[in-house]
C-alpha positions in Angstrom: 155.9 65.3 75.0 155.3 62.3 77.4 154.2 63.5 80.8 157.2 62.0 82.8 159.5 62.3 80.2 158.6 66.2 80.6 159.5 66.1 84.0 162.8 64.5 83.7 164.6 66.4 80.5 162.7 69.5 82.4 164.5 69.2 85.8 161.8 68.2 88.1 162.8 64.5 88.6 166.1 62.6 88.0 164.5 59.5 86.8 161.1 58.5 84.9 160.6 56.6 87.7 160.4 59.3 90.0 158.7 61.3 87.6 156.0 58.7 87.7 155.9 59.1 91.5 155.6 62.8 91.4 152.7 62.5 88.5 150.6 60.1 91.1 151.2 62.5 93.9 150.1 65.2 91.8 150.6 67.4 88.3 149.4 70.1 86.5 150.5 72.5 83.7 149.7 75.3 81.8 150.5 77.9 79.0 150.0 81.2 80.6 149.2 82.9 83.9 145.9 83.8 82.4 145.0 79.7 81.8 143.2 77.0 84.2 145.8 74.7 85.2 145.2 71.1 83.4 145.9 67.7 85.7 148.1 65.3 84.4 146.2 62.0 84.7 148.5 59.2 83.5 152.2 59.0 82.9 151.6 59.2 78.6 149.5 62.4 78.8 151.3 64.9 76.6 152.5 68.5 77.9 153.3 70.9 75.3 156.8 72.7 75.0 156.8 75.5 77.3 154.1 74.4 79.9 154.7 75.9 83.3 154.5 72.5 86.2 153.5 72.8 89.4 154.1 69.6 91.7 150.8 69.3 94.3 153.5 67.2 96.5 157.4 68.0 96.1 158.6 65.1 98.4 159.6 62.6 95.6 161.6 65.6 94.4 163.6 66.2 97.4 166.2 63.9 97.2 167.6 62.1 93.9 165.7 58.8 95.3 163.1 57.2 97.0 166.1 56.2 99.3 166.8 60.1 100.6 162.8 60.0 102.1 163.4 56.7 103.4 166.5 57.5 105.2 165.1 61.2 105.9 162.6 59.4 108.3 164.7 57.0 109.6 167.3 59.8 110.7 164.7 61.8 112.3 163.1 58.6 114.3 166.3 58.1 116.0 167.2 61.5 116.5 170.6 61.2 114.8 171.8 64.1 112.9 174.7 64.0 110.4 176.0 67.7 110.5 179.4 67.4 110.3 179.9 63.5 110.3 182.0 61.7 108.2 179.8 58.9 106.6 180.1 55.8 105.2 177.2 54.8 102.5 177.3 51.3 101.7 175.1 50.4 98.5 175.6 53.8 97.5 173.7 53.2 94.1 172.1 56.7 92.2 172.8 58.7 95.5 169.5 59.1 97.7 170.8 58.0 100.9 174.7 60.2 100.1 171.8 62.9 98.9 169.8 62.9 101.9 173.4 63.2 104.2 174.9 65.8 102.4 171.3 67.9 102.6 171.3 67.2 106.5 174.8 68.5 106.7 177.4 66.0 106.5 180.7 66.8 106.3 181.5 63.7 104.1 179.9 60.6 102.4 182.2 57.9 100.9 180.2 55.8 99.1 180.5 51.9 98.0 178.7 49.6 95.5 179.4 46.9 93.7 178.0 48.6 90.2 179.6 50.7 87.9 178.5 54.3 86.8 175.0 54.6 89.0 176.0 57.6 91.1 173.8 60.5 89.8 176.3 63.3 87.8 175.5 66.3 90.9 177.0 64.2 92.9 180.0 62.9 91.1 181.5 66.5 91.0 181.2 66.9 94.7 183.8 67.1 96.9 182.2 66.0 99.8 181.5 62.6 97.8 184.0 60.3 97.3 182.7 57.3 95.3 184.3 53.7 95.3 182.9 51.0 92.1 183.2 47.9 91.6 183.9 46.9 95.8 181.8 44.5 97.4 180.5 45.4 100.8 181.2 42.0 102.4 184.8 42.2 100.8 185.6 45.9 102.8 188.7 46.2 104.8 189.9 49.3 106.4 193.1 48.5 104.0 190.7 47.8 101.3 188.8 50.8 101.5 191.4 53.5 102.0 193.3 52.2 98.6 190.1 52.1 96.5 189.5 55.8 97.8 192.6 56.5 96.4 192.1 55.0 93.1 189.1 57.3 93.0 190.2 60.3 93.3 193.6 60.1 91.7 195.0 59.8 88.1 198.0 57.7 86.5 200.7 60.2 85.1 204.0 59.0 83.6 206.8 57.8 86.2 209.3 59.9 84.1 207.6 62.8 82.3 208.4 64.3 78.8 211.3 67.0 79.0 210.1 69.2 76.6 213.4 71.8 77.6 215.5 69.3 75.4 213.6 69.3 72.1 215.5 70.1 69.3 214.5 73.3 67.1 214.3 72.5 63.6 217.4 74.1 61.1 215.7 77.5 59.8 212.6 76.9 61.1 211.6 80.5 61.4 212.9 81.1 57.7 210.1 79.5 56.7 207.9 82.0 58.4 208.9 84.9 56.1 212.1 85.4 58.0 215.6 86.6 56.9 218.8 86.0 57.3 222.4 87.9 56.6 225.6 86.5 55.2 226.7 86.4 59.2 224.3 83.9 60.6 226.1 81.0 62.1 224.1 77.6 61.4 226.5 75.8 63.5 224.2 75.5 66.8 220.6 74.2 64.3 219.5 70.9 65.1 220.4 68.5 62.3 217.8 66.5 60.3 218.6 63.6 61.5 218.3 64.5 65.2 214.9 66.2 64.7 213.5 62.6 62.8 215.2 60.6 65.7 213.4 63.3 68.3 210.1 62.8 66.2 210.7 59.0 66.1 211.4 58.9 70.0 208.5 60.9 70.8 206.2 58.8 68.7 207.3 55.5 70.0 206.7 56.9 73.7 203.3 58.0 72.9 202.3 53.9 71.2 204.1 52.6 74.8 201.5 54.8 77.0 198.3 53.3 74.7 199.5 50.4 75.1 200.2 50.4 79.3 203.4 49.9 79.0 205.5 52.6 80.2 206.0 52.9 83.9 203.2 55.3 86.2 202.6 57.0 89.0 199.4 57.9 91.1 198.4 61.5 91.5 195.3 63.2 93.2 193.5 64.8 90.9 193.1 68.7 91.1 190.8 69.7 93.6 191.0 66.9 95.4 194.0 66.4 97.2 193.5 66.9 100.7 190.5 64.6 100.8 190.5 62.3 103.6 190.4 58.9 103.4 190.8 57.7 106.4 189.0 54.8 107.0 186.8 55.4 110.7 183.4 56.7 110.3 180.7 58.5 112.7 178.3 56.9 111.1 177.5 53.8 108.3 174.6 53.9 106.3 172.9 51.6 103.8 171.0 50.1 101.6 171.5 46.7 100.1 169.8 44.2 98.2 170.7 40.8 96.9 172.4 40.0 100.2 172.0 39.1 103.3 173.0 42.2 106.1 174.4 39.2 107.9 177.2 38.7 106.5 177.6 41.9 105.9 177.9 43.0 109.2 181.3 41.8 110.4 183.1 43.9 107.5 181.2 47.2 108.5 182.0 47.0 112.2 185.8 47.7 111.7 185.1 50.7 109.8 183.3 52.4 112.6 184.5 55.0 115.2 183.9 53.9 119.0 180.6 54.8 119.9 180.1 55.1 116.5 176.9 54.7 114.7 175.1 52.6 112.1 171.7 52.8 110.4 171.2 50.2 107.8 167.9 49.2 105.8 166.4 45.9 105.9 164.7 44.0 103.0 162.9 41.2 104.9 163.1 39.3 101.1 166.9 39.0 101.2 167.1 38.4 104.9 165.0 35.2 104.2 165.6 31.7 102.7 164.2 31.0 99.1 160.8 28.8 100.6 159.8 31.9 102.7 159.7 33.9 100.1 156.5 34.5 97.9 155.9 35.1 94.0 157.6 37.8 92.7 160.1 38.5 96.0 157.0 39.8 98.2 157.4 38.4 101.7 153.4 38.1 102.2 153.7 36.5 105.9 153.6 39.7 108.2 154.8 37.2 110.9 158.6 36.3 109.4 159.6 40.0 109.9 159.8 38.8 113.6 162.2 35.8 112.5 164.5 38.7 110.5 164.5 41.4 113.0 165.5 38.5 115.7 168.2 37.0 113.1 170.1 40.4 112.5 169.8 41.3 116.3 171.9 38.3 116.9 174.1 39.1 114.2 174.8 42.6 115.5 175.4 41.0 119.0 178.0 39.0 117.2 180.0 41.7 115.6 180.2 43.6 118.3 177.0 46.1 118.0 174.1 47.3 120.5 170.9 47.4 118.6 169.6 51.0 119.3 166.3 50.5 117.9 164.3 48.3 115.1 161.8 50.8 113.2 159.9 50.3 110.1 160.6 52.3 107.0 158.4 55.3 106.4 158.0 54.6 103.2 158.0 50.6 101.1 159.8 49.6 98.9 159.3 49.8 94.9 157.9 46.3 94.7 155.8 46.4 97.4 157.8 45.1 100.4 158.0 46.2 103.7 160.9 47.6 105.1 162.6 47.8 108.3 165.8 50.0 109.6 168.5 48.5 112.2 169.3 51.3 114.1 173.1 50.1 115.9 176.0 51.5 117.8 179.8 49.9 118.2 179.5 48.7 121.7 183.1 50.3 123.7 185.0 47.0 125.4 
Protein backbone atom coordinates (compact mmCIF):
# COMPACT_ATOMS: atom_id res chain seq x y z
CA UNK A 1 0.00 0.00 0.00
CA UNK A 2 0.89 3.62 -0.80
CA UNK A 3 3.10 5.16 1.90
CA UNK A 4 0.60 7.98 2.87
CA UNK A 5 -2.24 6.21 2.09
CA UNK A 6 -0.85 3.73 4.94
CA UNK A 7 -0.71 6.35 7.29
CA UNK A 8 -4.10 7.70 6.88
CA UNK A 9 -6.46 4.28 6.76
CA UNK A 10 -3.72 3.27 9.64
CA UNK A 11 -4.52 6.21 12.11
CA UNK A 12 -1.45 8.24 12.02
CA UNK A 13 -2.66 11.19 9.99
CA UNK A 14 -6.20 12.55 9.13
CA UNK A 15 -5.42 13.50 5.69
CA UNK A 16 -2.87 12.38 2.79
CA UNK A 17 -1.87 15.67 3.07
CA UNK A 18 -0.67 15.40 6.42
CA UNK A 19 0.48 12.12 5.89
CA UNK A 20 2.83 13.60 3.30
CA UNK A 21 3.99 16.04 5.88
CA UNK A 22 4.70 13.45 8.43
CA UNK A 23 6.64 11.19 5.51
CA UNK A 24 9.07 14.36 4.88
CA UNK A 25 9.60 14.84 8.52
CA UNK A 26 10.41 11.36 8.80
CA UNK A 27 9.17 7.46 8.37
CA UNK A 28 10.13 4.11 8.82
CA UNK A 29 8.55 0.57 9.11
CA UNK A 30 9.13 -2.76 9.76
CA UNK A 31 7.89 -6.46 10.08
CA UNK A 32 9.20 -7.62 13.29
CA UNK A 33 11.14 -6.47 16.34
CA UNK A 34 14.01 -8.58 15.13
CA UNK A 35 14.14 -6.32 11.55
CA UNK A 36 16.22 -3.00 10.59
CA UNK A 37 13.75 -0.41 10.28
CA UNK A 38 13.33 0.68 6.38
CA UNK A 39 12.91 4.76 5.62
CA UNK A 40 10.12 5.70 3.65
CA UNK A 41 11.65 7.93 0.93
CA UNK A 42 8.71 9.21 -1.17
CA UNK A 43 5.03 9.48 -0.67
CA UNK A 44 4.37 6.15 -3.37
CA UNK A 45 6.85 3.83 -1.51
CA UNK A 46 4.78 0.82 -0.62
CA UNK A 47 4.49 -0.57 3.12
CA UNK A 48 3.32 -3.96 3.50
CA UNK A 49 0.11 -5.00 5.59
CA UNK A 50 1.15 -5.22 9.09
CA UNK A 51 4.34 -2.93 9.13
CA UNK A 52 4.88 -1.43 12.59
CA UNK A 53 5.50 2.92 11.84
CA UNK A 54 7.38 4.86 13.81
CA UNK A 55 7.08 8.86 13.13
CA UNK A 56 10.90 10.53 13.59
CA UNK A 57 8.76 13.84 14.17
CA UNK A 58 5.07 13.53 15.62
CA UNK A 59 4.22 17.28 15.37
CA UNK A 60 2.15 17.13 12.03
CA UNK A 61 0.30 14.52 14.03
CA UNK A 62 -0.69 16.47 16.97
CA UNK A 63 -3.55 18.27 15.90
CA UNK A 64 -6.00 17.30 12.97
CA UNK A 65 -4.21 20.28 10.83
CA UNK A 66 -1.46 22.30 10.03
CA UNK A 67 -3.74 24.98 11.67
CA UNK A 68 -3.60 23.41 15.48
CA UNK A 69 0.67 23.97 15.20
CA UNK A 70 0.08 27.23 13.80
CA UNK A 71 -2.27 28.46 16.43
CA UNK A 72 -0.28 26.18 19.10
CA UNK A 73 2.53 28.81 18.63
CA UNK A 74 0.59 31.70 18.32
CA UNK A 75 -1.17 30.90 21.78
CA UNK A 76 1.96 30.36 23.44
CA UNK A 77 3.67 33.75 22.00
CA UNK A 78 1.08 35.76 23.54
CA UNK A 79 0.78 33.91 26.64
CA UNK A 80 -2.92 33.36 26.28
CA UNK A 81 -4.26 30.17 27.55
CA UNK A 82 -7.73 28.81 26.71
CA UNK A 83 -8.51 26.53 29.82
CA UNK A 84 -11.79 27.02 30.50
CA UNK A 85 -12.82 29.71 27.81
CA UNK A 86 -15.61 29.73 25.70
CA UNK A 87 -14.34 30.17 22.14
CA UNK A 88 -15.42 31.40 19.07
CA UNK A 89 -13.52 29.72 15.80
CA UNK A 90 -14.34 31.54 12.81
CA UNK A 91 -13.30 29.50 9.56
CA UNK A 92 -13.60 26.54 11.52
CA UNK A 93 -12.91 24.25 8.37
CA UNK A 94 -11.47 20.37 9.24
CA UNK A 95 -10.87 21.38 12.95
CA UNK A 96 -7.11 22.34 13.70
CA UNK A 97 -7.52 25.51 15.34
CA UNK A 98 -11.20 23.95 17.44
CA UNK A 99 -8.49 20.89 17.84
CA UNK A 100 -5.69 22.77 19.17
CA UNK A 101 -8.45 24.69 21.91
CA UNK A 102 -10.05 21.84 23.00
CA UNK A 103 -6.34 20.10 23.68
CA UNK A 104 -5.24 23.35 25.59
CA UNK A 105 -8.41 23.07 27.69
CA UNK A 106 -11.19 25.01 26.47
CA UNK A 107 -14.34 24.68 27.89
CA UNK A 108 -16.04 25.31 24.46
CA UNK A 109 -15.41 26.03 20.67
CA UNK A 110 -18.34 27.09 18.52
CA UNK A 111 -17.25 26.97 15.26
CA UNK A 112 -18.39 28.84 11.86
CA UNK A 113 -17.67 28.39 8.10
CA UNK A 114 -19.11 29.02 5.21
CA UNK A 115 -18.69 25.17 3.79
CA UNK A 116 -20.52 22.25 4.31
CA UNK A 117 -19.36 18.92 5.89
CA UNK A 118 -15.35 19.80 6.58
CA UNK A 119 -15.34 19.41 10.33
CA UNK A 120 -13.32 16.21 11.01
CA UNK A 121 -15.86 13.23 12.42
CA UNK A 122 -13.83 13.27 16.31
CA UNK A 123 -14.94 16.33 16.55
CA UNK A 124 -18.49 16.35 15.28
CA UNK A 125 -19.56 13.95 18.26
CA UNK A 126 -18.07 16.37 20.81
CA UNK A 127 -19.93 18.15 23.03
CA UNK A 128 -17.68 20.76 23.62
CA UNK A 129 -18.05 21.56 19.75
CA UNK A 130 -20.81 23.06 18.46
CA UNK A 131 -20.52 23.48 14.65
CA UNK A 132 -22.51 26.20 12.50
CA UNK A 133 -22.43 25.57 8.14
CA UNK A 134 -23.21 27.37 5.66
CA UNK A 135 -22.83 31.08 7.79
CA UNK A 136 -20.65 33.63 6.44
CA UNK A 137 -18.38 35.34 8.91
CA UNK A 138 -19.02 38.87 7.61
CA UNK A 139 -22.81 38.01 7.79
CA UNK A 140 -22.55 37.07 11.97
CA UNK A 141 -24.88 38.70 14.33
CA UNK A 142 -25.14 37.92 17.93
CA UNK A 143 -28.96 37.10 16.77
CA UNK A 144 -27.59 35.36 13.89
CA UNK A 145 -25.34 33.18 15.58
CA UNK A 146 -27.37 32.04 18.66
CA UNK A 147 -30.32 30.78 16.06
CA UNK A 148 -27.91 28.93 13.80
CA UNK A 149 -26.45 27.24 17.09
CA UNK A 150 -29.70 26.14 17.64
CA UNK A 151 -30.43 24.71 14.28
CA UNK A 152 -27.24 22.68 15.06
CA UNK A 153 -27.91 21.05 17.73
CA UNK A 154 -31.61 20.47 17.51
CA UNK A 155 -33.96 18.23 15.46
CA UNK A 156 -37.54 18.88 13.78
CA UNK A 157 -40.26 16.55 15.44
CA UNK A 158 -43.93 16.66 14.58
CA UNK A 159 -45.98 19.73 16.13
CA UNK A 160 -48.69 17.13 17.04
CA UNK A 161 -47.23 13.66 17.51
CA UNK A 162 -48.83 10.24 16.63
CA UNK A 163 -51.17 8.84 19.53
CA UNK A 164 -50.44 5.48 19.29
CA UNK A 165 -53.03 4.86 22.72
CA UNK A 166 -55.93 5.34 20.14
CA UNK A 167 -55.11 2.67 17.51
CA UNK A 168 -57.61 0.30 16.88
CA UNK A 169 -56.88 -3.52 17.54
CA UNK A 170 -57.84 -5.62 14.69
CA UNK A 171 -61.28 -8.04 15.11
CA UNK A 172 -59.64 -11.54 16.28
CA UNK A 173 -56.38 -10.57 15.86
CA UNK A 174 -54.86 -12.95 18.33
CA UNK A 175 -57.16 -15.82 16.77
CA UNK A 176 -54.95 -15.87 14.14
CA UNK A 177 -52.04 -16.64 16.44
CA UNK A 178 -53.32 -20.12 17.37
CA UNK A 179 -55.72 -18.63 19.83
CA UNK A 180 -59.20 -19.86 21.01
CA UNK A 181 -62.19 -18.74 21.74
CA UNK A 182 -65.58 -20.01 23.66
CA UNK A 183 -69.18 -19.66 22.75
CA UNK A 184 -69.16 -16.52 25.49
CA UNK A 185 -66.75 -14.19 23.84
CA UNK A 186 -68.37 -10.95 23.23
CA UNK A 187 -67.09 -9.38 19.80
CA UNK A 188 -68.97 -6.28 20.51
CA UNK A 189 -65.89 -4.03 21.64
CA UNK A 190 -63.42 -5.36 18.12
CA UNK A 191 -62.51 -2.70 15.97
CA UNK A 192 -64.45 -3.00 12.66
CA UNK A 193 -62.80 -3.41 9.32
CA UNK A 194 -63.59 -0.42 8.19
CA UNK A 195 -62.12 1.51 11.07
CA UNK A 196 -58.88 -0.42 11.02
CA UNK A 197 -58.48 0.52 6.77
CA UNK A 198 -59.53 4.20 7.66
CA UNK A 199 -56.77 3.94 10.74
CA UNK A 200 -54.31 2.40 8.14
CA UNK A 201 -55.32 4.94 5.44
CA UNK A 202 -54.87 7.93 8.04
CA UNK A 203 -51.69 6.75 9.19
CA UNK A 204 -50.35 6.40 5.68
CA UNK A 205 -51.43 9.70 4.42
CA UNK A 206 -49.66 11.35 7.62
CA UNK A 207 -46.53 9.59 6.89
CA UNK A 208 -46.50 10.98 2.65
CA UNK A 209 -47.40 14.76 4.45
CA UNK A 210 -44.01 14.49 6.74
CA UNK A 211 -41.81 13.44 3.23
CA UNK A 212 -43.17 15.84 1.73
CA UNK A 213 -42.61 19.00 4.56
CA UNK A 214 -45.85 19.49 4.95
CA UNK A 215 -47.10 18.81 8.27
CA UNK A 216 -46.45 21.31 10.95
CA UNK A 217 -42.86 20.98 13.29
CA UNK A 218 -41.28 21.78 16.14
CA UNK A 219 -37.52 22.22 17.18
CA UNK A 220 -36.05 19.99 19.84
CA UNK A 221 -32.39 19.62 21.18
CA UNK A 222 -31.11 16.60 20.35
CA UNK A 223 -30.21 14.08 23.20
CA UNK A 224 -27.14 14.93 24.85
CA UNK A 225 -27.19 18.11 24.02
CA UNK A 226 -29.63 20.11 25.67
CA UNK A 227 -28.03 22.25 28.08
CA UNK A 228 -25.45 23.50 25.61
CA UNK A 229 -24.95 27.06 25.74
CA UNK A 230 -25.36 29.34 23.12
CA UNK A 231 -25.03 32.30 24.22
CA UNK A 232 -23.41 34.50 22.06
CA UNK A 233 -20.18 36.45 24.17
CA UNK A 234 -16.89 34.83 23.91
CA UNK A 235 -13.50 35.02 25.95
CA UNK A 236 -11.89 34.58 23.06
CA UNK A 237 -12.28 34.63 18.85
CA UNK A 238 -10.12 32.72 16.89
CA UNK A 239 -9.54 32.27 13.09
CA UNK A 240 -8.54 31.43 10.12
CA UNK A 241 -9.86 32.73 6.79
CA UNK A 242 -9.04 32.83 3.37
CA UNK A 243 -10.70 34.28 0.33
CA UNK A 244 -11.48 37.50 2.34
CA UNK A 245 -10.34 40.28 3.55
CA UNK A 246 -10.08 40.28 7.80
CA UNK A 247 -11.24 43.83 7.14
CA UNK A 248 -14.44 43.54 6.68
CA UNK A 249 -14.59 40.97 8.76
CA UNK A 250 -13.76 42.63 11.74
CA UNK A 251 -16.80 44.82 12.60
CA UNK A 252 -19.04 41.54 12.77
CA UNK A 253 -16.58 39.75 15.28
CA UNK A 254 -16.26 42.67 17.69
CA UNK A 255 -19.95 42.28 18.91
CA UNK A 256 -19.44 38.81 19.70
CA UNK A 257 -16.69 39.38 22.22
CA UNK A 258 -16.79 39.72 26.05
CA UNK A 259 -15.24 43.07 27.44
CA UNK A 260 -11.73 42.67 27.72
CA UNK A 261 -12.24 40.00 25.72
CA UNK A 262 -9.74 38.55 23.33
CA UNK A 263 -9.02 37.86 19.63
CA UNK A 264 -6.31 36.02 17.81
CA UNK A 265 -6.92 35.82 14.15
CA UNK A 266 -4.48 34.64 11.20
CA UNK A 267 -3.46 36.75 8.46
CA UNK A 268 -2.86 35.79 4.71
CA UNK A 269 -0.96 38.75 3.43
CA UNK A 270 -2.50 37.42 -0.30
CA UNK A 271 -6.07 38.20 0.67
CA UNK A 272 -5.34 41.32 2.61
CA UNK A 273 -3.87 42.67 -0.74
CA UNK A 274 -5.36 44.06 -4.01
CA UNK A 275 -5.11 41.76 -7.24
CA UNK A 276 -1.77 43.94 -8.81
CA UNK A 277 0.22 43.18 -5.57
CA UNK A 278 -0.18 39.86 -5.78
CA UNK A 279 2.26 37.53 -7.62
CA UNK A 280 1.73 34.20 -9.83
CA UNK A 281 0.12 31.65 -8.20
CA UNK A 282 -1.19 33.91 -4.95
CA UNK A 283 2.56 34.22 -3.51
CA UNK A 284 2.98 37.74 -2.20
CA UNK A 285 6.84 37.78 -3.23
CA UNK A 286 7.47 41.49 -1.96
CA UNK A 287 8.60 41.01 1.72
CA UNK A 288 7.97 44.81 1.96
CA UNK A 289 3.84 44.84 1.53
CA UNK A 290 3.42 42.80 4.76
CA UNK A 291 4.22 46.29 6.32
CA UNK A 292 1.21 47.87 4.16
CA UNK A 293 -1.19 44.74 5.64
CA UNK A 294 -0.11 44.78 9.15
CA UNK A 295 -0.64 48.84 9.02
CA UNK A 296 -4.17 48.30 7.13
CA UNK A 297 -5.70 45.76 9.73
CA UNK A 298 -4.24 47.88 12.61
CA UNK A 299 -6.45 50.60 11.44
CA UNK A 300 -9.17 48.45 10.98
CA UNK A 301 -9.07 47.04 14.57
CA UNK A 302 -8.77 50.69 15.73
CA UNK A 303 -12.07 51.16 13.91
CA UNK A 304 -14.11 48.42 15.41
CA UNK A 305 -13.23 49.08 18.57
CA UNK A 306 -10.01 46.83 19.27
CA UNK A 307 -6.38 47.41 20.87
CA UNK A 308 -3.90 45.51 18.81
CA UNK A 309 -1.93 43.43 21.51
CA UNK A 310 0.68 42.34 19.32
CA UNK A 311 1.54 41.52 15.35
CA UNK A 312 3.68 38.10 15.29
CA UNK A 313 4.52 35.98 12.45
CA UNK A 314 3.15 32.46 12.15
CA UNK A 315 5.50 29.75 13.29
CA UNK A 316 4.86 27.81 10.68
CA UNK A 317 3.74 29.04 6.48
CA UNK A 318 1.23 28.35 4.81
CA UNK A 319 0.59 25.24 2.33
CA UNK A 320 1.45 27.39 -0.72
CA UNK A 321 4.25 28.96 0.39
CA UNK A 322 3.07 32.24 1.93
CA UNK A 323 3.97 33.91 4.84
CA UNK A 324 1.77 34.34 7.63
CA UNK A 325 1.13 36.75 10.31
CA UNK A 326 -1.24 36.63 13.59
CA UNK A 327 -3.24 39.81 14.87
CA UNK A 328 -3.17 39.41 18.34
CA UNK A 329 -6.33 42.02 19.75
CA UNK A 330 -8.41 42.83 22.68
CA UNK A 331 -12.12 44.70 22.92
CA UNK A 332 -10.97 48.04 24.17
CA UNK A 333 -13.63 48.82 27.57
CA UNK A 334 -15.33 52.50 26.88
Amino acid sequence: MRADVFLVEGGHATTRSQAQRLIAAGVQWRLADTMPWTRVAKNGDDIPAGARLQLLDAAEARYLSRGGLKLEGALAATGIDPAGLRCLDVGQSTGGFTDCLLQHGAAQVIGVDVGQGQLHERLQGDVRVVAVEGLNARHLTPGALEEACEEALSERVDAEPEDNDTQPQAPYAWMRNGGLVDDGYDDSGDAKEHEIEAFKAERSARAQARAAGRLPTVRRRRAGREQVDVTPAFDLVVGDLSFISLTLVLPALVPLLKERGRMLLLVKPQFELQPGQVGKGGIVRNAGLYAEVEQRLRAACAAAGLRVEAWLASPIEGGDGNREFFIHATRSVP
